[in-house]
N, C-alpha and C positions, 0 to 999 in steps of 0.2 A: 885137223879133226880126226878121230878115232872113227874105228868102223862103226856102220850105219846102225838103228837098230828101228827094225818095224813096229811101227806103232799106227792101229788101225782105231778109225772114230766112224759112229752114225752121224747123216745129215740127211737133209731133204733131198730129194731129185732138181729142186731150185738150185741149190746150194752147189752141188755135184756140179749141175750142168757150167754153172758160174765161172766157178773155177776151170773147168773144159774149156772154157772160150776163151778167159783169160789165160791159158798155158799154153793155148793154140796163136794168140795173137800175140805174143811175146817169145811164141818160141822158146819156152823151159818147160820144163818136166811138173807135172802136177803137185810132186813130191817139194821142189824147191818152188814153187808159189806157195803152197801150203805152209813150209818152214818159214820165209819171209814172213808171211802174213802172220804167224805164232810171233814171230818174232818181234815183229814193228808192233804188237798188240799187247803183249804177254805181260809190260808195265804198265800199260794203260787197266789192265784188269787187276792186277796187282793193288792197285791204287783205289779203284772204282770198284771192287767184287761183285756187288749188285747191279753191274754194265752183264751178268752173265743172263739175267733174263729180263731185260729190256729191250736188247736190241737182236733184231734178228732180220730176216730177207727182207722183207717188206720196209723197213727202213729206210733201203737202199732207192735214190732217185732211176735208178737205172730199172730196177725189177720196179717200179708204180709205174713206168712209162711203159713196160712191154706187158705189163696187165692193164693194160684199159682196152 
């Protein structure tokens, strides 16, 4: 891979912290959870366009369990 190049997005403080936990409980860089996750996704949206505002935090089984 060629050098890196910074590419900065908005999210929630949910969303933020998510990824915080998951890059702290696997021990990688927020940077490579975040490119995975692009990654493993980026044909699934490719395919589905209208997955871009349907699904969001609240979705996730994990964020309904720590909000009740």
């Amino acid at each position: 891979m060629g050098q890196d190049t910074k590419v900065t997005f908005m999210c929630s403080e949910q969303l933020a912290d998510l990824v915080s936990r998951v890059s702290f409980e696997i021990d990688q860089s927020k940077s490579e959870v975040i490119r995975t996750c692009i990654l493993l996704g980026i044909d699934t949206l490719r395919a589905n366009p209208a997955l871009i505002n349907k699904i969001d935090l609240g979705d996730r089984k994990e964020h309904q369990i720590r909000t009740r």
